[in-house]
RODO-2510 file (C-alpha; in nm, 4 decimals, decimal comma):
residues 106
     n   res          X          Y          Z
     1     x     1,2861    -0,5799     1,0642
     2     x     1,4878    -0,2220     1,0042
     3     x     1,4251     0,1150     1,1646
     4     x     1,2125     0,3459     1,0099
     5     x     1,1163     0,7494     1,0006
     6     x     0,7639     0,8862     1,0918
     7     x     0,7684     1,1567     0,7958
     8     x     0,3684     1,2733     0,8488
     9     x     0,1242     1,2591     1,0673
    10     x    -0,2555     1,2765     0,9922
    11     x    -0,4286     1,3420     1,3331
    12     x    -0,7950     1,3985     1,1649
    13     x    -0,7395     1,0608     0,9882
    14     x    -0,7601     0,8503     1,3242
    15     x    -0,4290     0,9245     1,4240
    16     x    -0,2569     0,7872     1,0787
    17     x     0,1072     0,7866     1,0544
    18     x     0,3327     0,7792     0,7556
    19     x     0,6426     0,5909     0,7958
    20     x     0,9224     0,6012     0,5367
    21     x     1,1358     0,2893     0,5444
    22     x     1,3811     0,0988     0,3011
    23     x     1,4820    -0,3032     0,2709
    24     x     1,7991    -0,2197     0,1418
    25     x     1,7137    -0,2050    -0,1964
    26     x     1,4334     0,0386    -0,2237
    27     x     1,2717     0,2922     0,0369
    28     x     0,9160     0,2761     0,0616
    29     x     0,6202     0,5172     0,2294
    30     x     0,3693     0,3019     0,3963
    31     x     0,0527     0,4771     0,6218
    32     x    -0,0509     0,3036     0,9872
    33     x    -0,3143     0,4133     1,2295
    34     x    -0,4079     0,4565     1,5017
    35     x    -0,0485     0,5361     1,6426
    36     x     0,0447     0,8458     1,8195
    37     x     0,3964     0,9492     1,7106
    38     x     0,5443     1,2634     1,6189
    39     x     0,7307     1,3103     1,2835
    40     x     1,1220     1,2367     1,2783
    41     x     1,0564     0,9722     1,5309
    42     x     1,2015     0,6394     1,4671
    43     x     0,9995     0,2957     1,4679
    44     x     1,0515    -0,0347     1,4281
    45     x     0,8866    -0,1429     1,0976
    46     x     0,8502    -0,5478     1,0450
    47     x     0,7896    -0,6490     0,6905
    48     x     0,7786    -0,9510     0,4579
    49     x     1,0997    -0,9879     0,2864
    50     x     0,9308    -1,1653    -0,0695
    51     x     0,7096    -0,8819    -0,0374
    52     x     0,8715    -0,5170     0,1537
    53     x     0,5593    -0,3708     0,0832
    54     x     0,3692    -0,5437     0,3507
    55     x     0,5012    -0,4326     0,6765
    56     x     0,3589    -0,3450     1,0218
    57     x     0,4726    -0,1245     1,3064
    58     x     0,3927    -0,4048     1,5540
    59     x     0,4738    -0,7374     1,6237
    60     x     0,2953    -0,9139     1,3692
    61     x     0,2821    -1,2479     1,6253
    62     x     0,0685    -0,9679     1,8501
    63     x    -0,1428    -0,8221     1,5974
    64     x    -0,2336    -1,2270     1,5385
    65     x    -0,2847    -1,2682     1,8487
    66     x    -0,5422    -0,9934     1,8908
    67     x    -0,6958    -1,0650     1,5574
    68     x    -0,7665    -1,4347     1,7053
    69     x    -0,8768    -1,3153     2,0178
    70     x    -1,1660    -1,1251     1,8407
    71     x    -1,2430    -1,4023     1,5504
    72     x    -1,2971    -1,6396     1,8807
    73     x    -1,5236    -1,3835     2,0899
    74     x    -1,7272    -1,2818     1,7780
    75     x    -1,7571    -1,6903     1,7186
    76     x    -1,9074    -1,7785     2,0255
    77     x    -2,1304    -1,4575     2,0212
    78     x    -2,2325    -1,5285     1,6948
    79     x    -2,3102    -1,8809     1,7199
    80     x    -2,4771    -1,8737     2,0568
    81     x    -2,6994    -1,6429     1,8988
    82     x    -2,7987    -1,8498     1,5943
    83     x    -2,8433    -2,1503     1,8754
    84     x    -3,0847    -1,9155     2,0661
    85     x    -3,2922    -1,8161     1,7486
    86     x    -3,3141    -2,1427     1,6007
    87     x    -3,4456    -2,3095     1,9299
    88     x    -3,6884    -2,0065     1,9909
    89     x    -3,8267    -1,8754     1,6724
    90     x    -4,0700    -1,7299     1,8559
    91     x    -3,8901    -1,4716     2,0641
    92     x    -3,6637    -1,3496     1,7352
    93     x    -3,9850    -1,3199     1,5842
    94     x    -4,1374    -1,1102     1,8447
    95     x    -3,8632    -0,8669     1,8329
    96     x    -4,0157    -0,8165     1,4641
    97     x    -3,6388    -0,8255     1,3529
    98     x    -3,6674    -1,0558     1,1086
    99     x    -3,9603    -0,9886     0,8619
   100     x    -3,7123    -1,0821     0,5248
   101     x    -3,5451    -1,3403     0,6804
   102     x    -3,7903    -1,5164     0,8730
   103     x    -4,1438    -1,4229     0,6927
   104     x    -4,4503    -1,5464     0,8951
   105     x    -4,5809    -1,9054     0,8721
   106     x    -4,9808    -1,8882     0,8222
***
């Protein structure tokens, strides 16, 4: 974790920032969005020391956190609709959705 230096901001680009930061070594220039910040403000960058290109401006434990959230909503959406249109072909079929991937039986 150091402190780095908003250096551009792209508002057209869905709010992308640019954040210089170094690992004591080397400095690197890394883009994140959506963020609203204003440029010469400083942030809290958290990156991988084995590899100081990969870095977020957020906690990465969060960023998990919300990632697993969605994986676990889109899971249960997703498979309660593949229970629903394997017990009633009928109904998916009716919707004429799915003529190439469930072609009429004769």
């Amino acid at each position: 974790m150091v402190t780095g230096l908003v250096a551009r901001t792209d508002p057209k680009n869905h709010g992308a920032v640019t954040v210089y930061y170094s690992d004591g070594l080397r400095q690197y220039e890394k883009a994140f969005s959506p963020y609203r910040m204003r440029v010469g403000e400083p942030v809290v960058v958290y990156y991988d020391p084995h590899e100081p290109e990969t870095a977020a401006i957020e906690l990465p434990t969060r960023l998990l956190r919300d990632d697993a959230a969605l994986s676990a909503v889109a899971g249960v959406f997703f498979g309660t609709l593949a229970t629903f249109v394997a017990r009633h072909p009928r109904v998916f079929r009716s919707l004429n959705l799915g003529r190439i991937w469930w072609p009429k039986t004769p």
